[in-house]
C-alpha positions as CSV (number, residue, x, y, z in Angstrom):
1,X,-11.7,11.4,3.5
2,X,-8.2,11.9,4.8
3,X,-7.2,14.4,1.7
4,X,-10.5,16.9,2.6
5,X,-9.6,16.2,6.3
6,X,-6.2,17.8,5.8
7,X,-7.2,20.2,3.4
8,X,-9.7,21.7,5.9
9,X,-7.2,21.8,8.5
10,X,-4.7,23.4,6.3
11,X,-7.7,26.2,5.8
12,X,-8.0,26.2,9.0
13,X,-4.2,26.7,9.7
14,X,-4.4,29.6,7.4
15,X,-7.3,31.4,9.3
16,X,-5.7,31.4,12.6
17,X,-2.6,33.0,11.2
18,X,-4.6,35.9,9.5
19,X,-6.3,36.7,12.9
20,X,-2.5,36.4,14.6
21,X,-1.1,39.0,12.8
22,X,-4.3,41.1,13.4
23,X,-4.5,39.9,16.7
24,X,-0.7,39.3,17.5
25,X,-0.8,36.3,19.9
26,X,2.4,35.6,19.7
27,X,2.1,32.3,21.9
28,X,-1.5,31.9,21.4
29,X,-2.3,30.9,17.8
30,X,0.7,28.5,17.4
31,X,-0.5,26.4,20.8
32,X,-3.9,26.6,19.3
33,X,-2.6,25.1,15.6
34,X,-1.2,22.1,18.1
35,X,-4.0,21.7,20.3
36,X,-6.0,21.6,16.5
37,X,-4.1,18.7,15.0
38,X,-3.6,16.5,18.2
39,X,-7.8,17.0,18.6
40,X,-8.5,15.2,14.6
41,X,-5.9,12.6,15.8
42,X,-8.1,11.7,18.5
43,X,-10.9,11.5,16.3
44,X,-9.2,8.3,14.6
45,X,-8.2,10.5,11.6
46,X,-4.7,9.8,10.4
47,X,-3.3,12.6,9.3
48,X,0.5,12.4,8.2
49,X,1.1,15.1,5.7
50,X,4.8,16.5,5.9
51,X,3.5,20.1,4.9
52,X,1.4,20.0,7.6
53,X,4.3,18.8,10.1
54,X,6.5,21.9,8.6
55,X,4.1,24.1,9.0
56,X,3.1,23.9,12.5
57,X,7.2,23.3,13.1
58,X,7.9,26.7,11.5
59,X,5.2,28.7,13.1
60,X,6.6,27.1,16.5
61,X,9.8,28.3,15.5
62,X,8.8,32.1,15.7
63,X,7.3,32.3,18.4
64,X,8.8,31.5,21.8
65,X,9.3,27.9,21.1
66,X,10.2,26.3,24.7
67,X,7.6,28.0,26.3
68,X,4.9,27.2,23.8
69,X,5.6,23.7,24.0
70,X,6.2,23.9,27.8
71,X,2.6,25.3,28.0
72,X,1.6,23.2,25.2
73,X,2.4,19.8,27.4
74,X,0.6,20.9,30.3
75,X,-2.5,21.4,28.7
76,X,-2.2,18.2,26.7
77,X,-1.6,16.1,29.6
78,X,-5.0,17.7,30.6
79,X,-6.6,17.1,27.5
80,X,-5.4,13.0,27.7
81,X,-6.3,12.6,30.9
82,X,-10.0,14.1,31.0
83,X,-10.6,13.1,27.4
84,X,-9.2,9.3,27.7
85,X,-9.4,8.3,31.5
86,X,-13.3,7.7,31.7
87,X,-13.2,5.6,28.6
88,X,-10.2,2.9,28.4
89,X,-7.8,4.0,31.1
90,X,-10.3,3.2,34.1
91,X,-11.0,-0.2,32.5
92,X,-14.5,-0.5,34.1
93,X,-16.6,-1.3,30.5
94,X,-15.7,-3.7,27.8
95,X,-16.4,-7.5,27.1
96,X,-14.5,-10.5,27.9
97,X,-14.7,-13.5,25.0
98,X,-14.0,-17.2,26.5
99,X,-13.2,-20.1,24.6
100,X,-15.3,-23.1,26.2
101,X,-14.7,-26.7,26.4
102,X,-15.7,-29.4,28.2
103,X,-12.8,-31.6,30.1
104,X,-14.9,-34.3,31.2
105,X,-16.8,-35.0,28.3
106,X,-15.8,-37.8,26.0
107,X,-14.6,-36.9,22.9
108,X,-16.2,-38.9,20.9
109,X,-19.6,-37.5,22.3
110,X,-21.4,-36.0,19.1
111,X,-23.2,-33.9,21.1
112,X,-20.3,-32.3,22.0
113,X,-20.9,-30.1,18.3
114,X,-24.2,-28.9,20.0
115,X,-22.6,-27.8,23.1
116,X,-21.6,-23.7,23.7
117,X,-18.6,-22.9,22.2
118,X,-17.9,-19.0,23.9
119,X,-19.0,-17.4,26.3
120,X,-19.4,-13.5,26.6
121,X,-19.3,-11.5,29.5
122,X,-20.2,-8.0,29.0
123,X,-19.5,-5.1,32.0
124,X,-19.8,-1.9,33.2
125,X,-20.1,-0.1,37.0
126,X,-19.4,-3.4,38.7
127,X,-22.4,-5.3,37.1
128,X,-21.7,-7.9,35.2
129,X,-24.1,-10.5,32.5
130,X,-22.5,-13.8,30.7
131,X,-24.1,-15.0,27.9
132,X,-24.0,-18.4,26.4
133,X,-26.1,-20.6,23.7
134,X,-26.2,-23.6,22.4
135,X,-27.9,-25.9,19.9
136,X,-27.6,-23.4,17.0
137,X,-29.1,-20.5,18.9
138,X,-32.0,-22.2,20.4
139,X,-31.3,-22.5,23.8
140,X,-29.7,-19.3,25.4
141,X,-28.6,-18.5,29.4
142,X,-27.3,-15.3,31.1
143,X,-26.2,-15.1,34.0
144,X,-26.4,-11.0,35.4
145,X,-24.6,-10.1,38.6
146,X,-25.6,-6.9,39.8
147,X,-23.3,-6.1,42.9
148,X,-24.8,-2.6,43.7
149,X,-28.4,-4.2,44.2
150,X,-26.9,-7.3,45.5
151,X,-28.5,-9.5,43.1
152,X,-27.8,-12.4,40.8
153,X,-30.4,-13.2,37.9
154,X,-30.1,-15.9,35.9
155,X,-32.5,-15.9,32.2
156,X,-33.0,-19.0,30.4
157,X,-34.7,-19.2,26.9
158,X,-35.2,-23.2,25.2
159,X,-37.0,-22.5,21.6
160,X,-40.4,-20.5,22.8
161,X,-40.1,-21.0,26.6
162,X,-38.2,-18.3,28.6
163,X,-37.8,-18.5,32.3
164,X,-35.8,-15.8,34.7
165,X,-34.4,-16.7,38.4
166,X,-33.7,-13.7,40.9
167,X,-31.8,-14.5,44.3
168,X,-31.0,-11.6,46.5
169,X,-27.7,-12.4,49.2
170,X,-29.5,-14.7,50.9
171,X,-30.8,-16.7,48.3
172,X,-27.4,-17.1,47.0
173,X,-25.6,-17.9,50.0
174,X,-28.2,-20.6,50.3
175,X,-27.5,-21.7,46.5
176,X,-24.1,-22.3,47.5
177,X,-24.6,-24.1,50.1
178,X,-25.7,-26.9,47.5
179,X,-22.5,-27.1,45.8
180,X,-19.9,-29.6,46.6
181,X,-17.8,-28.4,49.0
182,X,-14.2,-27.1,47.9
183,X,-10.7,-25.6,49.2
184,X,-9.1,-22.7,47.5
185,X,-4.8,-22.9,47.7
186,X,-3.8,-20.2,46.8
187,X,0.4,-20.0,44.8
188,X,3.2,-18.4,43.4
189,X,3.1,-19.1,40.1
190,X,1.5,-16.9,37.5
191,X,0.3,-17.3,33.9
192,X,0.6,-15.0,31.1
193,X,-3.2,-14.5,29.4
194,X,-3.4,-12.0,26.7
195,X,-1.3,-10.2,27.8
196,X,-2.2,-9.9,31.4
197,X,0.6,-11.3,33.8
198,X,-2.1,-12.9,36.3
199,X,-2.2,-14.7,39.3
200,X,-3.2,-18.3,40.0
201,X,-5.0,-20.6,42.6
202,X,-5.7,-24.6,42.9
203,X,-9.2,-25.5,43.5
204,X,-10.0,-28.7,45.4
205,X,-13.3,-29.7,45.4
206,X,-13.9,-32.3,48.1
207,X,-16.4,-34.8,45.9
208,X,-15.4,-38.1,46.5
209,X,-12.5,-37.8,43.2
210,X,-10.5,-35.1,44.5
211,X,-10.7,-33.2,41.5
212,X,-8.1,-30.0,41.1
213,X,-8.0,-27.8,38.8
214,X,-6.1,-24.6,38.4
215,X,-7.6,-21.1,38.0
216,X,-5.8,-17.5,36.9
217,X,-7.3,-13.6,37.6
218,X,-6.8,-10.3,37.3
219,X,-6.8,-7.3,39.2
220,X,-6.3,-4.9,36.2
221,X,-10.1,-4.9,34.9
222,X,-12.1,-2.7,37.4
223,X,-15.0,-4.7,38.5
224,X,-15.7,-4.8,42.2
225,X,-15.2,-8.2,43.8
226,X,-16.4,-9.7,40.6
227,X,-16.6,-12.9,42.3
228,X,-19.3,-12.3,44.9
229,X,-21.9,-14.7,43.5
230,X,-19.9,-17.4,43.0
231,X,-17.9,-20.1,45.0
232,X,-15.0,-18.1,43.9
233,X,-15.7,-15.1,46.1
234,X,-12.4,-15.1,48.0
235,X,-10.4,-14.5,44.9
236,X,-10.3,-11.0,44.2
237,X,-9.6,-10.4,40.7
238,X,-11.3,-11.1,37.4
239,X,-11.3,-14.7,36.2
240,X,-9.3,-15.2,32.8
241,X,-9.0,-18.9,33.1
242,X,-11.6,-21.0,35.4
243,X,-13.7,-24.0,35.6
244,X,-17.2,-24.4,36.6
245,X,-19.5,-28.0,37.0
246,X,-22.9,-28.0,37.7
247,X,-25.9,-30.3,36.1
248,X,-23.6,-32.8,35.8
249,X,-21.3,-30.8,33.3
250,X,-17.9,-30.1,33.4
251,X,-16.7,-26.8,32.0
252,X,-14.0,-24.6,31.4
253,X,-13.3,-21.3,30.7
254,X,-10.2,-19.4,28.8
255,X,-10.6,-15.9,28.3
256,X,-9.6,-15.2,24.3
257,X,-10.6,-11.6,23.9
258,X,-10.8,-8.5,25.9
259,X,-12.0,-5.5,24.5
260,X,-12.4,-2.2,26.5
261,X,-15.8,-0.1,25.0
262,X,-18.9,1.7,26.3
263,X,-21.6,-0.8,27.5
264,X,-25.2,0.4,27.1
265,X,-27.6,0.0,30.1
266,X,-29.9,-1.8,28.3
267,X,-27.3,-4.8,28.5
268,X,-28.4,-5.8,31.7
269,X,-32.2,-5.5,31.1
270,X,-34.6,-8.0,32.7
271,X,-37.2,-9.0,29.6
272,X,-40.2,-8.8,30.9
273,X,-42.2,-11.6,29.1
274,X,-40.1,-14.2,31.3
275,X,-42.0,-16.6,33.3
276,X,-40.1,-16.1,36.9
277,X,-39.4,-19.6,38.6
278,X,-38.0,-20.8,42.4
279,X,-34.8,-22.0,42.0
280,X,-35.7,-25.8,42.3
281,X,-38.0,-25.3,39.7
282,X,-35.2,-23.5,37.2
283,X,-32.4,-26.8,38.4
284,X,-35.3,-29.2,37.1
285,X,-35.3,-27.4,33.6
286,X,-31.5,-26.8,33.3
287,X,-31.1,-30.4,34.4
288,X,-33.3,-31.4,32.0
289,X,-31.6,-29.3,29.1
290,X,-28.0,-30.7,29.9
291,X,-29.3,-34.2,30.3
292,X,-30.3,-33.7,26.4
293,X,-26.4,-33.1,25.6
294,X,-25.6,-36.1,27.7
């Protein structure tokens, strides 16, 4: 692949220098040559061929060299910015991959085996779906936070029965209203995850133990206020590191892998053979699941 890669450039090559000396663009065909090669680079083709490299160096060479490359810099930078910026450099699609365990479940728990291992959380254009399952695939949840429609659906399938809870804004300030209640401290220190250099907060939740727990974000993924839903929402920044207990589980999360690629739309589809339940009537069957684990 590579060898017919750089033979076609090399052809290439050899047809723009037949139409410069017809055409004598002195500063043209040489910048054109560059503009060639950097353009296959960015189509993940490695191309390291020293006669290649000579080549282009030579042609440089004759013709006006400082302001080829002068013009040949500005137009690159343009090239970069427009061709890379809306993919990777914005950082607004991608997945993040959390490790999951369970900190107050005993160890010796066999369900623990059964329990989820990872989570996913796929986004793009500040929505935002998790997905987790358990039991070898048989029981599945996502959670999809949609901040443009100001919406938070949650999608639960157990074997042959799927079930799908929407809240608007008022249906989830009322939802958290259930939770225990908590105090976020926010402090200096900072932790170092995969790379990102983020910041951290201690988390207090006021049930009778007194249980803290630490949490760490970042601001370099661009989701808005990712935390909105959640009891988090003051935090602004992506959660790498966090913990989360409802239905009488304990969980944590620890962010493992984050990978920057287009997301498709149809990620954050509602199915539409889901049976749509109140929110009381979802807690009854997620308590019910968890209690299985238990």
């Amino acid at each position: 692949m590579i060898i017919k890669t750089a033979s076609k450039l090399l052809k290439m090559n050899y047809i723009f220098i037949k139409l410069n000396q017809i055409a004598k663009f002195w500063a043209l065909i040489p910048l054109l040559m560059t503009i060639l090669n950097v353009l296959y680079l960015f189509n993940h083709i490695s191309i390291r061929t020293e006669k290649i490299n000579i080549f282009v160096g030579i042609t440089l060479k004759k013709y006006r060299l400082k302001q080829v490359l002068r013009t040949t810099t500005i137009l690159l930078s343009i090239f970069l910015i427009y061709s890379c910026g809306d993919q990777l450099g914005s950082r607004s699609q991608g997945e993040i991959h959390y490790k999951v365990t369970y900190p107050k479940m005993d160890k010796e728990n066999f369900m623990r085996d059964f329990m989820p291992k990872k989570m996913i959380l796929k986004f793009k254009d500040d929505k935002y779906i998790t997905q987790l399952s358990a039991g070898m695939g048989m029981f599945k949840t996502n959670f999809l936070c949609d901040l443009p429609n100001r919406e938070l659906v949650q999608m639960v399938k157990l074997i042959n029965k799927k079930y799908v809870l929407k809240l608007d804004n008022e249906g989830i300030a009322e939802s958290l209203t259930k939770l225990p209640k908590f105090n976020i401290e926010f402090i200096d220190e900072t932790k170092t995850i995969l790379g990102y250099e983020c910041k951290q907060a201690l988390i207090t939740i006021d049930n009778g133990l007194d249980d803290v727990f630490s949490v760490a974000y970042t601001d370099e993924i661009n989701v808005k206020t990712p935390n909105w839903p959640n009891q988090f929402s003051i935090i602004n920044g992506m959660l790498l590191e966090y913990q989360y207990e409802k239905y009488d589980v304990c969980m944590r999360f620890t962010a493992k892998k984050i990978h920057f690629k287009k997301i498709d739309d149809s990620e954050f589809d509602i199915p539409k053979n889901y049976v749509e339940l109140s929110e009381a009537e979802m807690d009854k069957e997620m308590k019910e699941i968890f209690d299985s684990f238990n």
